[in-house]
Each structure stands twice: as C-alpha cells, then as structure tokens.
C-alpha positions as a printed NumPy array, in Angstrom:
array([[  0.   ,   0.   ,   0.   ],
       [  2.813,   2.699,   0.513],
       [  4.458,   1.56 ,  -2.811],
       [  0.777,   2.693,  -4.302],
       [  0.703,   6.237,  -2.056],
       [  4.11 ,   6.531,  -3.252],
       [  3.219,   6.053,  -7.029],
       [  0.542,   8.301,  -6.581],
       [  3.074,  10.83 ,  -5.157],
       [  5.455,  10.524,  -7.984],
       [  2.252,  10.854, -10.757],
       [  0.935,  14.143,  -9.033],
       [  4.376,  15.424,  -9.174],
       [  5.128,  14.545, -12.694],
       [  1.481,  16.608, -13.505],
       [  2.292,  19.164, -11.381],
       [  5.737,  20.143, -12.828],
       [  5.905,  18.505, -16.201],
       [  2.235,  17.98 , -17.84 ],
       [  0.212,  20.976, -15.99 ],
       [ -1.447,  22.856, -18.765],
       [  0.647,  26.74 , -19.521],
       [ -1.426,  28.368, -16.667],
       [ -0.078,  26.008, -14.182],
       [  3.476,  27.773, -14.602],
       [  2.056,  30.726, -14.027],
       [  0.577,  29.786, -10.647],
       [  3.953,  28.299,  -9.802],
       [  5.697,  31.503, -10.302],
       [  3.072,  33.485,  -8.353],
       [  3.457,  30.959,  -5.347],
       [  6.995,  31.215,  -5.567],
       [  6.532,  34.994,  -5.169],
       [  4.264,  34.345,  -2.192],
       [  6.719,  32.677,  -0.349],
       [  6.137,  28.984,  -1.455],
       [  9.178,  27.587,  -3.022],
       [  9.024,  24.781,  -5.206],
       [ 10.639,  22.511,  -2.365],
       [  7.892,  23.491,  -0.09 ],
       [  5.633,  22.99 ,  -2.534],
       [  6.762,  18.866,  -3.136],
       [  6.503,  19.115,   0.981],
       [  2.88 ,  20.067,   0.688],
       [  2.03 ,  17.336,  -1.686],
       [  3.95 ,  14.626,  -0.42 ],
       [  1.721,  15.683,   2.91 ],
       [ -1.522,  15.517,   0.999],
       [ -0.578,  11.734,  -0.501],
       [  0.647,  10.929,   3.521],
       [ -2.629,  11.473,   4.415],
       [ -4.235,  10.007,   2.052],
       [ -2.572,   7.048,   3.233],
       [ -3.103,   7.266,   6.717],
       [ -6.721,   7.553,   5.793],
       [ -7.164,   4.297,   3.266],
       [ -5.179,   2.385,   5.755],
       [ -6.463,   3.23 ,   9.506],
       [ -9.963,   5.181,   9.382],
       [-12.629,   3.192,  10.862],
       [-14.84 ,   2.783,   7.812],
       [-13.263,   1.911,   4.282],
       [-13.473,   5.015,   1.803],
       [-12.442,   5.188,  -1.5  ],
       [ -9.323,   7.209,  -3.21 ],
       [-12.263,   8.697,  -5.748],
       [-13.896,  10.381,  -2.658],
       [-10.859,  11.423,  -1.07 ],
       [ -9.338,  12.901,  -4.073],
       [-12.903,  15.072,  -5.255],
       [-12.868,  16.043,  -1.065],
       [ -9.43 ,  17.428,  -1.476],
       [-10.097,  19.126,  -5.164],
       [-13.409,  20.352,  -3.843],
       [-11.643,  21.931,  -0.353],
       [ -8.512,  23.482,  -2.668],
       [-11.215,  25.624,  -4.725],
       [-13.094,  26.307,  -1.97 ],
       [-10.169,  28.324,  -0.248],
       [-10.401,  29.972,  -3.346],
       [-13.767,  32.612,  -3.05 ],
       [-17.341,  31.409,  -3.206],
       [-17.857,  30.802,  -6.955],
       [-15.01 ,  29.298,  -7.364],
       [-15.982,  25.136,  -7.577],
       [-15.072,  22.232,  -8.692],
       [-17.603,  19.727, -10.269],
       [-17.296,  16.061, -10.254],
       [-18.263,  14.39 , -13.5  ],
       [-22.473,  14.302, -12.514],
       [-22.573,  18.212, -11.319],
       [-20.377,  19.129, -14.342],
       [-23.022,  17.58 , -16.632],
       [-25.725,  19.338, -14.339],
       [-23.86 ,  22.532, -15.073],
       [-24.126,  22.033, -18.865],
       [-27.679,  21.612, -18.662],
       [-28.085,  24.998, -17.126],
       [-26.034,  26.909, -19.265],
       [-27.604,  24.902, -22.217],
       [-31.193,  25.883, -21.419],
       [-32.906,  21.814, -22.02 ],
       [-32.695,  18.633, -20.994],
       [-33.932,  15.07 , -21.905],
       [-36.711,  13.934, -19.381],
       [-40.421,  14.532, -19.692],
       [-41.26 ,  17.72 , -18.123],
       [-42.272,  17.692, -14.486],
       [-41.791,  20.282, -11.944],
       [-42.038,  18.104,  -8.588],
       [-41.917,  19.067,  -5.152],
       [-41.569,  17.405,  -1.628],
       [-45.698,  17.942,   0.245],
       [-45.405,  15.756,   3.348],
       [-44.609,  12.649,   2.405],
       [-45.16 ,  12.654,  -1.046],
       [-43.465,  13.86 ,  -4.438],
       [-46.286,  15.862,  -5.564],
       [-46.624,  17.456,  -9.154],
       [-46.447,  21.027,  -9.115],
       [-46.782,  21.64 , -12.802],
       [-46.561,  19.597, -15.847],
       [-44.302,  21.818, -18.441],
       [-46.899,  22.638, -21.44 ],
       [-45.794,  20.967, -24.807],
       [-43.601,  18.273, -23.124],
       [-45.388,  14.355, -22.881],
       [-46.084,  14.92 , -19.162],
       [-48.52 ,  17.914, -20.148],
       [-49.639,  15.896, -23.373],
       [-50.409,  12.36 , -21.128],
       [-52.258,  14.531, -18.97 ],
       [-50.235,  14.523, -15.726],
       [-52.263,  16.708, -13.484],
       [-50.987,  19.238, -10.818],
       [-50.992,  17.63 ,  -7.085],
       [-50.918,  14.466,  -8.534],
       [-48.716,  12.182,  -6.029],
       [-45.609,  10.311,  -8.082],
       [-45.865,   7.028,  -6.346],
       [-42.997,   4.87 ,  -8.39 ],
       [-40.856,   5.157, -11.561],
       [-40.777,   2.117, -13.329],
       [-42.216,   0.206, -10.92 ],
       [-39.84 ,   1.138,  -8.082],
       [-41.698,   3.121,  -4.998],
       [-40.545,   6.475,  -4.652],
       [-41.215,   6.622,  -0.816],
       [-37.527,   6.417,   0.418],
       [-36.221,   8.237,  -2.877],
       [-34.696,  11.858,  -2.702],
       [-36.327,  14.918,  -5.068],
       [-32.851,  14.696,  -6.484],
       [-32.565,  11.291,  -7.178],
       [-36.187,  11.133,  -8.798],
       [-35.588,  13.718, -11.104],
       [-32.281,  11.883, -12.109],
       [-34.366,   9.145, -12.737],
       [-36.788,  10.913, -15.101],
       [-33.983,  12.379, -17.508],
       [-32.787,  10.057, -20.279],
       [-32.297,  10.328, -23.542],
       [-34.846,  11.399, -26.101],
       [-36.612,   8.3  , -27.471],
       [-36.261,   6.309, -24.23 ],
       [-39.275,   5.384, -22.085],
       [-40.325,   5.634, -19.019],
       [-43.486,   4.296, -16.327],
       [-44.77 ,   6.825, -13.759],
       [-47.67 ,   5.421, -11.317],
       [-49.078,   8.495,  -9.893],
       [-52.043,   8.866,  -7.277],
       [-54.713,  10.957,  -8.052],
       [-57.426,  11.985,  -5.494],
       [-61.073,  11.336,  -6.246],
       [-64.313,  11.53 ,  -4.139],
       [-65.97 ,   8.903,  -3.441],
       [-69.152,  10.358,  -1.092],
       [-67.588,  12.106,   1.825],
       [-63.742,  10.307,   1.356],
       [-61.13 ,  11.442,  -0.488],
       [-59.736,   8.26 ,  -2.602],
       [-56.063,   8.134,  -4.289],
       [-55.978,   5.887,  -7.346],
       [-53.296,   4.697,  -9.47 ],
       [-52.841,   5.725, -12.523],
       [-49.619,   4.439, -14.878],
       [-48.445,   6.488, -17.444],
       [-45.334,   5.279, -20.441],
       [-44.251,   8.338, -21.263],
       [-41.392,   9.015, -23.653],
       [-38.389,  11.155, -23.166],
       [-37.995,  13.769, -25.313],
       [-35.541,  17.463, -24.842],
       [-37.339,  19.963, -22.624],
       [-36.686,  23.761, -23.081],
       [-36.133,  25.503, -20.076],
       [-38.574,  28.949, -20.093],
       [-36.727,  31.66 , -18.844],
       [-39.132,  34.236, -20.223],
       [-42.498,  34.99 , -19.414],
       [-44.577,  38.31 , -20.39 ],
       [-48.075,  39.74 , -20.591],
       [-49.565,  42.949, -21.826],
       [-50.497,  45.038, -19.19 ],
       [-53.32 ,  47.975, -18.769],
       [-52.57 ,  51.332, -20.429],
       [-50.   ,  49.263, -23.245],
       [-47.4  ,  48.363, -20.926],
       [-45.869,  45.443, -21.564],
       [-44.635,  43.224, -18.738],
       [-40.915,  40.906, -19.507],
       [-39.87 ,  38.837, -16.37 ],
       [-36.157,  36.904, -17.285],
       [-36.   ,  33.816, -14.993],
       [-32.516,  33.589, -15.849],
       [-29.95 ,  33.775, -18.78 ],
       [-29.468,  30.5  , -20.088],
       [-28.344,  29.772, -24.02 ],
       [-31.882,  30.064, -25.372],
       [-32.991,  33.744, -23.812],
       [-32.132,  36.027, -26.186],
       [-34.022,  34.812, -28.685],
       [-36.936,  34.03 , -26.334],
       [-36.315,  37.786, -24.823],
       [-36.846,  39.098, -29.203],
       [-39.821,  36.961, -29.663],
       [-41.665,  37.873, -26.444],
       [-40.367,  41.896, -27.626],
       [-42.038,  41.126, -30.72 ],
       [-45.349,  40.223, -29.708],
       [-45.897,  42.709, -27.233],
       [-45.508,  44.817, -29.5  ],
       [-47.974,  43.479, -32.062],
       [-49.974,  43.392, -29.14 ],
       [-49.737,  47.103, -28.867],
       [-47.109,  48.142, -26.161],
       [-45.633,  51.376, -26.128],
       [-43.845,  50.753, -22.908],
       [-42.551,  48.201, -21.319],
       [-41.306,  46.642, -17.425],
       [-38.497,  44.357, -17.641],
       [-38.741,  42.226, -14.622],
       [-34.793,  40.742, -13.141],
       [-35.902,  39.879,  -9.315],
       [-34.672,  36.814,  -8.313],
       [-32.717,  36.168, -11.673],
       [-29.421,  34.514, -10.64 ],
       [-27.979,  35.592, -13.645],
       [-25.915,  32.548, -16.001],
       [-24.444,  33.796, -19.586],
       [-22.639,  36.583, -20.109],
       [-23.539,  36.912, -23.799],
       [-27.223,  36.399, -23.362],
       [-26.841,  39.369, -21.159],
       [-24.868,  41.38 , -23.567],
       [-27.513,  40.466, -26.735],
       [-30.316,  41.35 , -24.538],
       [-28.954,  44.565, -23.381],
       [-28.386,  45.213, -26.847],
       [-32.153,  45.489, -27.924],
       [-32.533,  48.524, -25.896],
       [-28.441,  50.405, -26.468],
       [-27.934,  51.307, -29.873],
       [-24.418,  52.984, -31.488],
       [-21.998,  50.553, -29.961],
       [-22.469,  51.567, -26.314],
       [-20.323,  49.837, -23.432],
       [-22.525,  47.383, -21.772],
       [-19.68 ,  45.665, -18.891],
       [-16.148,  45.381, -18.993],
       [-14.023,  42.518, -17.411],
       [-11.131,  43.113, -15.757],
       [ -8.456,  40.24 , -15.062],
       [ -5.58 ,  39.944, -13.022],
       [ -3.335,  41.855, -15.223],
       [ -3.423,  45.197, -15.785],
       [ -3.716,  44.612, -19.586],
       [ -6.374,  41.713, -18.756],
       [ -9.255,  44.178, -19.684],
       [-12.073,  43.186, -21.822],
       [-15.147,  45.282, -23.097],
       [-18.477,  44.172, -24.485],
       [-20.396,  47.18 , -26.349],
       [-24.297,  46.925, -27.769],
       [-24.735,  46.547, -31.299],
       [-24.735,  49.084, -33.725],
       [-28.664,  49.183, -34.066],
       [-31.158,  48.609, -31.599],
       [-34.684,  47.515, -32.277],
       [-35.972,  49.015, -28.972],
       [-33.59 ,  52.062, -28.974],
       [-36.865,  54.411, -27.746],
       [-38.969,  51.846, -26.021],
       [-40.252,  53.794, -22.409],
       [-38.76 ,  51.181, -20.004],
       [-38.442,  50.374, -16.48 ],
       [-36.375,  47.541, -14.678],
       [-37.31 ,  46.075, -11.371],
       [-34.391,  44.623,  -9.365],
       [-33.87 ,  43.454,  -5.763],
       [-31.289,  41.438,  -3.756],
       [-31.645,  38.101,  -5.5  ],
       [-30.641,  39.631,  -8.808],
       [-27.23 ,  38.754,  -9.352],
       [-24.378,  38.341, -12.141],
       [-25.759,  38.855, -15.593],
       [-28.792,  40.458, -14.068],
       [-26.647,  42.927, -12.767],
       [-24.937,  43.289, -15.906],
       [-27.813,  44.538, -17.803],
       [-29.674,  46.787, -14.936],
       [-25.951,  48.309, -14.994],
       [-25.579,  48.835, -18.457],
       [-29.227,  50.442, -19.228],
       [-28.438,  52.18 , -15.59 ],
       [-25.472,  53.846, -16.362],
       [-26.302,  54.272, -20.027],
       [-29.84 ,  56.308, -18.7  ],
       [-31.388,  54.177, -20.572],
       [-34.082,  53.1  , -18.047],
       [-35.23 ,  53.607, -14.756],
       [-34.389,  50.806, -11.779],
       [-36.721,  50.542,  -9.142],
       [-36.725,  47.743,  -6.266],
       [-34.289,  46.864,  -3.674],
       [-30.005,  46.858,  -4.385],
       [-29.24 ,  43.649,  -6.087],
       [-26.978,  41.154,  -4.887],
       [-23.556,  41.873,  -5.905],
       [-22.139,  38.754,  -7.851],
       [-19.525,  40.016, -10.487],
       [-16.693,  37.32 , -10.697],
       [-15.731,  35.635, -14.098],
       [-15.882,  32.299, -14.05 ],
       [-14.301,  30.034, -16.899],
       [-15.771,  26.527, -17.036],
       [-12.55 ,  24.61 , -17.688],
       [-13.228,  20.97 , -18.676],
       [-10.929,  18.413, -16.932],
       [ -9.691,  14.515, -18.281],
       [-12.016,  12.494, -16.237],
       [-15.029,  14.627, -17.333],
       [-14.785,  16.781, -13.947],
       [-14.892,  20.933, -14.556],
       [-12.845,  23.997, -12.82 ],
       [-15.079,  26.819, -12.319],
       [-12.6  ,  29.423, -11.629],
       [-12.729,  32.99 , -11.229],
       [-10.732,  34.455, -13.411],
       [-12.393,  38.412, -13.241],
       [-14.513,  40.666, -12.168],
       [-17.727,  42.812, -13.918],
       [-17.845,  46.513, -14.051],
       [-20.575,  48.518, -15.15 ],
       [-19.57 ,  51.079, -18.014],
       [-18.999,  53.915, -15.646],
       [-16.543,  51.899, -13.707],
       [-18.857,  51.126, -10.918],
       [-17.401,  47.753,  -9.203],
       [-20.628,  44.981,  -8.778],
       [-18.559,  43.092,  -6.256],
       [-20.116,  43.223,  -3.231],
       [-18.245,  44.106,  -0.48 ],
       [-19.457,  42.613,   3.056],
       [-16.719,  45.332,   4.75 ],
       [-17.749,  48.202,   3.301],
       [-21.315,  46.847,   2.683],
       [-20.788,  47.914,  -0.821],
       [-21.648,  46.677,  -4.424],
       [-24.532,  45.302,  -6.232],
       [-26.66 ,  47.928,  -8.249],
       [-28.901,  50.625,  -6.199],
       [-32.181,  51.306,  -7.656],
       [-32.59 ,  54.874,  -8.639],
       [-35.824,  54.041,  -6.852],
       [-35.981,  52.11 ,  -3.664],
       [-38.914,  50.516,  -2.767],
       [-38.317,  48.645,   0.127],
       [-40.085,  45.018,   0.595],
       [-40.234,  42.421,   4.292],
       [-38.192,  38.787,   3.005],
       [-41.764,  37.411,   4.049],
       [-43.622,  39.35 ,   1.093],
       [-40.757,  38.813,  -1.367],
       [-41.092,  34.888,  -0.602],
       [-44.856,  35.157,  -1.164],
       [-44.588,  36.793,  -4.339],
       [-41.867,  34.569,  -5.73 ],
       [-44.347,  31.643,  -4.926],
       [-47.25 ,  33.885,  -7.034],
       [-45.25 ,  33.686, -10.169],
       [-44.912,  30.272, -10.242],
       [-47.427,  29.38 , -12.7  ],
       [-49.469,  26.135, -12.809],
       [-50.399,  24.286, -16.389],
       [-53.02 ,  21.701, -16.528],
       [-54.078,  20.295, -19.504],
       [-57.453,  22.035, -21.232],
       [-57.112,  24.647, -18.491],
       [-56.134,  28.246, -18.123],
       [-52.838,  28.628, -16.617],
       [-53.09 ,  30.2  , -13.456],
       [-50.759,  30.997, -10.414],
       [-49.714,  28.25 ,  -7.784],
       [-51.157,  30.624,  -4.872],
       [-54.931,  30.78 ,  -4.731],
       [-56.097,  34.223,  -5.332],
       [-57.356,  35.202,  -1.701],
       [-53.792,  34.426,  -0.363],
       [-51.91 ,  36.317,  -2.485],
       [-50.321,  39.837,  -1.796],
       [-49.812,  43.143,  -3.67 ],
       [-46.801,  43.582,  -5.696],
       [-45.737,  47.212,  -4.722],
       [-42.521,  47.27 ,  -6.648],
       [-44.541,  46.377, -10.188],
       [-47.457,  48.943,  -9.117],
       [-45.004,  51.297,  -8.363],
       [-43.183,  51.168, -11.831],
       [-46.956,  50.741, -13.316],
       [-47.997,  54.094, -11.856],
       [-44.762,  56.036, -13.173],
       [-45.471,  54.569, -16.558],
       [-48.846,  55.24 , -16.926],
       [-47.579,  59.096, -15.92 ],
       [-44.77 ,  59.008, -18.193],
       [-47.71 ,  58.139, -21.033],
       [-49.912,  60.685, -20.391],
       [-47.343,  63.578, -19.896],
       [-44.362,  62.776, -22.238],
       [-45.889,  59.856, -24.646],
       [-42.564,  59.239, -27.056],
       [-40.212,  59.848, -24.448],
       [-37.746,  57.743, -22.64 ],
       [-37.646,  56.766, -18.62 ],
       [-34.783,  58.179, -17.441],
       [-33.175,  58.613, -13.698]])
C-alpha cells in the first residue's frame, strides 16, 4: 500500500511540474513569489498523498481514493472565493444543462408535500402535459420502483434520459368517493424527449405596458427575450417593465444580446477586468437597436445577481431606463468553465464585472458595498418577497387556463410592479414618445 501512495506521489508530481497545462506555470511563479518555493511545494504534496494514506489504511470505515481525491479538489477551490468550484463528473453535466437551457426527461416540476413527491406543474408541450399529468398528482414509483424512500434529487435523475427512451410513472390521483377522499393509481409510459427551459415569461399590461420577467440567462434567452419583444408589440405596447428579481444571472452573452435590444451605437454594456493590468475586456451593444426608444423600467432586488446585474448596470449607467426595487446582490466574478480529463470541470474565477462607468458589482461585506442601487428604492419584508416569488410560479393543466400556484385570496400586492406601473402610466400621459430616465 505505501508503494501505491508513493506512485501516486510521484504521478501528481510529474502533472504538477511537467504535464500541468501553460497556466499552471504561471501559478507556480506566483506561489513562488508568495513565499512557497518549489521545495515546499513537493513538501505540501507529499503531505496531501501521507494522508491520504493514513486515511485508506487506519480510518474506521473503508473510503475510496475517488472520494478522497474530489474532497481534497473540492476543499482546494473552496479556499479559493465562493464561486469558485469544482464539479465532479455528474454536477459538471448538471452545469451544462443549465447553461444549455434543455434537458432530456419529460417535463415535471415536482416538489416534496409531506410525504409525497407531488406534481407542481406539468411543463406545457412536453409528454407529461400531453399524457395529462395533473398538478398535485402524487408520483408514487418510476418504473415500478416506490418512490417513498427516494430523494427529489434522485427522482428527477431518474426521469432524464435520452430522447426516445421510455419511461413508467404510477401516480395517485385523489377522487371523491361520497364524503372520502380516494387516491388511485394511474400508470403512465411516457417518452423522453428534450425539454426547453422557459426563462421568459410576459403579458400585456393595462394602459399598453408590456410586462418581460427573465427567470434567468441561459443559451436560449435572447431569442426568447426578441420573440416575447415582438409580440408585445404586435400586441400594442408602447412601454414596457423588464422584470430581473430573483434572476441569478448565467451567460454573459445572453446578457450582452439582450442589453443590446434597448443600447444602440456601440455603447459599453460591462467590462471585465483580469488579473493583469492589460487583462481588460469590453463588451459594447450593437450598432442598431430595435428598442432604442422603447419607455422602459427595470425592477431589481437582492436576489438579482451576475448577468442580471450586468444589464440593470448597463441600461443604468447608459440612462437608458429607470431601476426601481431593492439593491441587487452583488455577484460580479468571471468564471471560466474549464473541462478536466475524467469529465470533472474547474469553475474558476478568473475576473470581475464593471458597469460602463466603472462602478465595481462586487459586493463588499466590509464596506457593505456593491450590487446595483435602484434609482428608486422601494423597500419590501423577506416574508412578502417569498410570497410573491411563490405567485409567479405558474401552474399548467391540460385544457385549463394557466393560473398561479397561490390561490387568489392568499396572495399579496406587488408594490414594486405597481409602483413602476404608476410612473409609466404618468410618463404616457405627460411625455408619450419619451424615454424613462433617472
């Protein structure tokens, strides 16, 4: 065994000094200059492989080198800052559906109500919706195995598949039978197929203003942000609220496309800047916008982050629109996905955002600075903000009219959106072709 930890030593030293990719000497160098010498360094390694040992050998329950190894990866990065992460082989694929905006399953949004996976939605167009999988339906098993002991997690891995495979859901579905409520079983062979993540949802509201909320920015926004543009317009809007509460952000160049719509003549939308002074990169708005004039307001608060922030920034700054909510939350790090051998990924920070007036998004627990202040704050209780992030969630039941997840009579009013509304509707009546601006 310590002629294996030994081999293992002399392999992670060979990758270290010989194979590491042209980066790798750069960190070298810059640990050198930190006060780590390369001698120290082979210390601190042949340590990590010791214990490595020491743990295969002697702890009181066998683990395997594949845990230990992702344990230390994971704990290296995490020294690192908090987006910083590395991703075994299943999150890294996890990752790449985000980013990607589908995956291959058969669209059902489930949730944990007592002891049951309930249905909270079937997605419309996917062959949940189309079998006519029902909202508080109870999934019961997957292919004939009982879901009772199973994780949310681990159901929803066992949904995905590739397109063309099938699955069998048994699902409970309540009935009355005189005064008692019966659950009957119900199976359902369902085949997989790629589901489109919405991100975008919009509506016409009164007096022409249309209403944009961006769940987040995957790969397929942009184009889902022009469409949605589109209609409203056919629909008649001649203003518009562009809703980014609670958008975590994702891609950087869905950001940049959508800011673009609204910042014509090549405008400066973010700029990146690395570790090196010369590491600076800029992204600018096309030369043409197709909603250079639109009136517009954006609604932000504290769980808009990253490429959220990027665009409230850039139409900010640019006085392009006017932001109204709560600051937002102050994510602006780079990160690179970097793909590793065994199908693993680096997310590493390699830079940070700044909005085109040089304004730093980083937020700054210290100082309590960063994020993006509203040029209008309108200040809502965590209990509403949960409440209303529960009313958007929208509920789609075959040959029915979609409708919110919260019952009417429980829900509350959205002051932020009534607020922007009312300026709007003011901005209409008293400057009709004119922009919002702060």
């Amino acid at each position: 065994m310590r002629k294996t930890a030994l081999a293992v030593l002399s392999a992670l030293l060979i990758c270290f000094f010989i194979s590491a990719p042209a980066k790798s000497q750069v960190a070298v160098s810059s640990s050198s200059k930190a006060g780590l010498s390369n001698d120290e360094t082979y210390k601190k390694i042949k340590t990590l492989v010791d214990v490595l040992h020491y743990i295969r050998e002697d702890y009181v329950d066998p683990v395997s080198t594949k845990q230990l190894m992702d344990g230390a990866l994971s704990g290296m990065v995490d020294t690192l800052d908090p987006f910083s992460q590395y991703l075994g082989v299943e999150a890294a694929g996890e990752m790449d559906t985000e980013t990607k905006g589908h995956f291959d399953g058969v669209g059902l949004q489930l949730n944990v109500d007592g002891d049951w996976l309930t249905v909270i939605t079937p997605i419309p167009g996917t062959p949940a919706y189309s079998a006519g999988i029902l909202p508080g339906d109870r999934l019961s098993a997957v292919n004939g195995e009982n879901t009772k002991d199973d994780t949310l997690d681990g159901i929803q891995k066992d949904l995905r598949g590739k397109p063309g495979s099938h699955v069998t859901l048994t699902v409970l579905r309540k009935t009355q039978e005189g005064n008692s409520d019966i659950w009957k079983p119900i199976n359902f062979t369902l085949e997989r197929k790629a589901i489109k993540i919405e991100s975008v949802h919009s509506q016409m509201l009164s007096d022409h203003i249309g209403y944009l909320r961006i769940v987040e920015f995957n790969a397929n926004t942009a184009k889902d942000v022009l469409v949605a543009l589109d209609n409203l317009k056919k629909e008649g809007m001649t203003s518009l609220i562009l809703d980014l509460r609670n958008n975590p952000g994702g891609l950087l160049s869905a950001a940049v496309q959508i800011a673009s719509y609204f910042l014509p003549g090549k405008k400066l939308i973010v700029y990146t800047q690395g570790r090196k002074p010369d590491d600076r990169e800029e992204f600018r708005s096309f030369e043409t916008a197709p909603f250079a004039v639109l009136p517009m307001i954006v609604l932000v608060n504290g769980g808009s982050a990253s490429a959220a922030e990027i665009v409230s920034g850039a139409l900010q700054d640019n006085h392009r629109a006017l932001l109204i909510g709560m600051r937002t939350y102050g994510k602006a790090s780079v990160q690179s996905i970097i793909p590793l051998d065994d199908g693993s990924s680096l997310r590493l920070t390699i830079a940070r955002y700044y909005t085109p007036s040089g304004r730093s998004i980083q937020r700054n627990e210290k100082t309590h600075t960063g994020g993006i202040l509203p040029d209008i704050v309108v200040k809502v209780p965590p209990t509403i903000e949960a409440k209303l992030y529960d009313q958007w969630d929208m509920i789609y039941a075959k040959n029915q009219k979609p409708h919110s997840l919260i019952k009417r009579k429980y829900r509350v009013p959205d002051t932020t959106l009534n607020r922007a509304e009312e300026i709007l509707k003011a901005q209409n009546v008293l400057e009709p072709q004119g922009n919002v601006s702060p």
